[in-house]
Structure formats: C-alpha cells, structure tokens
C-alpha positions as CSV (number, residue, x, y, z in Angstrom):
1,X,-0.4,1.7,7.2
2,X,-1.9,-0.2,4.6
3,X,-4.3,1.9,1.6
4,X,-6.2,4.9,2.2
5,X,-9.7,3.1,2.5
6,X,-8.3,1.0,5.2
7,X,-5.9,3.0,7.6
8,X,-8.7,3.6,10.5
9,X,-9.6,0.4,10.9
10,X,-5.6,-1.4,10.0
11,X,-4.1,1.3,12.5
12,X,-7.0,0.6,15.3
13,X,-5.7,-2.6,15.6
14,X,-2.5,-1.7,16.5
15,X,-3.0,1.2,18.8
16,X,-5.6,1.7,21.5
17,X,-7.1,5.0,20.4
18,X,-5.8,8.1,18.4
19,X,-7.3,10.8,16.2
20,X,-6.2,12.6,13.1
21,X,-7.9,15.5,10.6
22,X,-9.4,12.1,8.6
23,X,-9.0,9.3,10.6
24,X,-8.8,7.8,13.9
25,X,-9.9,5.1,16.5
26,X,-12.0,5.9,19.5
27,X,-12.6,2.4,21.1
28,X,-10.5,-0.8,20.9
29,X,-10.9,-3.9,23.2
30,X,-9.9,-7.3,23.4
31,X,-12.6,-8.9,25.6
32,X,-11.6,-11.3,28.2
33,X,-13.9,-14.1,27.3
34,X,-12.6,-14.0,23.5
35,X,-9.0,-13.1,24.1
36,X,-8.8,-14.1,20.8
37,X,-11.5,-11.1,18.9
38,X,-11.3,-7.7,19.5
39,X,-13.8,-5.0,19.1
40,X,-13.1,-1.6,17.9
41,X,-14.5,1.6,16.6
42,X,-13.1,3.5,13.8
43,X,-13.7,6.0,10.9
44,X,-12.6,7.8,8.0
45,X,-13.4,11.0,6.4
46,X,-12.4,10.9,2.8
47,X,-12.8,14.7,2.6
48,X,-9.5,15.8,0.9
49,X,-9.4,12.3,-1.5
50,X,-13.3,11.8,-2.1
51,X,-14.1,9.1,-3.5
52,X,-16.5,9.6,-6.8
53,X,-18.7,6.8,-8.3
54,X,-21.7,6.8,-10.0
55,X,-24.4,3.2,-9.8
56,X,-23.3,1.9,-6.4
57,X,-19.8,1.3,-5.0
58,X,-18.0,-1.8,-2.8
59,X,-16.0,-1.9,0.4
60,X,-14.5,-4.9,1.1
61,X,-13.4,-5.6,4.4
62,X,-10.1,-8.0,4.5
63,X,-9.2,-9.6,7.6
64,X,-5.7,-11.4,6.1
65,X,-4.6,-11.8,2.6
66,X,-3.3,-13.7,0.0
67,X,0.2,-12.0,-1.5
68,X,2.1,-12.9,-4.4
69,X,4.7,-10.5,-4.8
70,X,5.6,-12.3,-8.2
71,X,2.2,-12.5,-9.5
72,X,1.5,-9.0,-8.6
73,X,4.7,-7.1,-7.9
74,X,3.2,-3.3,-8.6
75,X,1.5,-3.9,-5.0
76,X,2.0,-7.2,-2.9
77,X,-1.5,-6.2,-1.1
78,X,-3.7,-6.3,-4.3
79,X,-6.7,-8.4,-3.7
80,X,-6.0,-12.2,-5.0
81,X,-9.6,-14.0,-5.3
82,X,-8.2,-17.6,-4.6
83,X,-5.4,-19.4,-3.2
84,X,-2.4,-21.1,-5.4
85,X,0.2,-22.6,-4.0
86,X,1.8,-23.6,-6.6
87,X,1.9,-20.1,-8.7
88,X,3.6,-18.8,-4.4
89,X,0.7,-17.5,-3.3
90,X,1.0,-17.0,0.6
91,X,-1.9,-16.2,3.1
92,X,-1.2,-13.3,5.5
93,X,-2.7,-12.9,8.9
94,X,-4.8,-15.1,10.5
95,X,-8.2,-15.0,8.5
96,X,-11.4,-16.2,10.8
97,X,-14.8,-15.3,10.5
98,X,-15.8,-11.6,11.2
99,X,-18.8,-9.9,11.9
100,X,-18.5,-6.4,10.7
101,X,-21.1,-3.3,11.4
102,X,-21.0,-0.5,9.4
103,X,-22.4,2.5,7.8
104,X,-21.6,5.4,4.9
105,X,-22.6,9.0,4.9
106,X,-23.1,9.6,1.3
107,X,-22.9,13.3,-0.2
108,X,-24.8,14.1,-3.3
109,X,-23.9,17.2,-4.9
C-alpha cells in the first residue's frame, strides 16, 4: 500500500485498526461534526529497513498527489512539485489542508 515510509498512515485510512511486526493503526475516526476529516493514530518501526542519514532528514506528509505516469513512468507516485496540465499531470485524492502531529525516536549508535 503505497512506499514503505507511508504504509501505517496510507493503510489507517482504509482499515479501522490492525497491527503488524512494523506497522500498524491503533485509533481511526471520522468524527460526526467533520464527516468530512478523520483522525487516526499510526506508526512505523523501520527496524529491519533503517533508514541512515547523517545532517538532518525530511518527511513529507502527502495527502493527494500529482501523477504523470509519462513524465515519471519508473514510479507514477514520485513526488511532482507543481501542477502541468499541459505536460498530463493529474491530481490524485482530494488534497485539503491538514494538521499533522508527529514525533521520531532517533537511534544514535
């Protein structure tokens, strides 16, 4: 369901809760005042795949997408900065305005 960095969060918006070795979602709801927002809680364990970087690392959190399967054809999900039409870029989702909360554990070793 989508890449690795973004399976708990992608996957916990289709199913209520569930739980692997890595990964999982232990809270989803779709509040009745805001039928149209949803709150969850996910997370992900990169254990087994870590992650190394050295002077600072980005997540980026993507709620929809711009694809262009012509443009970028070795993965119709890479990250397009800005919209063109007229090269067949197509939005995906319904991007709106998030509020995200977050937090990293960060091993040193």
């Amino acid at each position: 369901m989508g890449d690795r960095l973004t399976d708990a969060g992608g996957a916990c918006a289709l199913r209520p809760q569930y739980h692997y070795p890595v990964s999982g979602c232990t809270h989803r709801e779709v509040p009745k005042d805001e039928p149209q927002g949803m709150r969850l809680s996910a997370y992900r364990f990169h254990e087994e795949d870590p992650i190394a970087f050295s002077d600072g690392v980005r997540f980026m959190w993507r709620v929809g997408d711009i694809i262009n399967a012509k443009t970028h054809p070795e993965s119709p999900k890479c990250f397009i900065e800005k919209l063109d039409a007229a090269a067949g870029d197509t939005v995906v989702g319904k991007p709106a305005a998030t509020t995200v909360t977050s937090y990293a554990w960060v091993y040193v070793w």
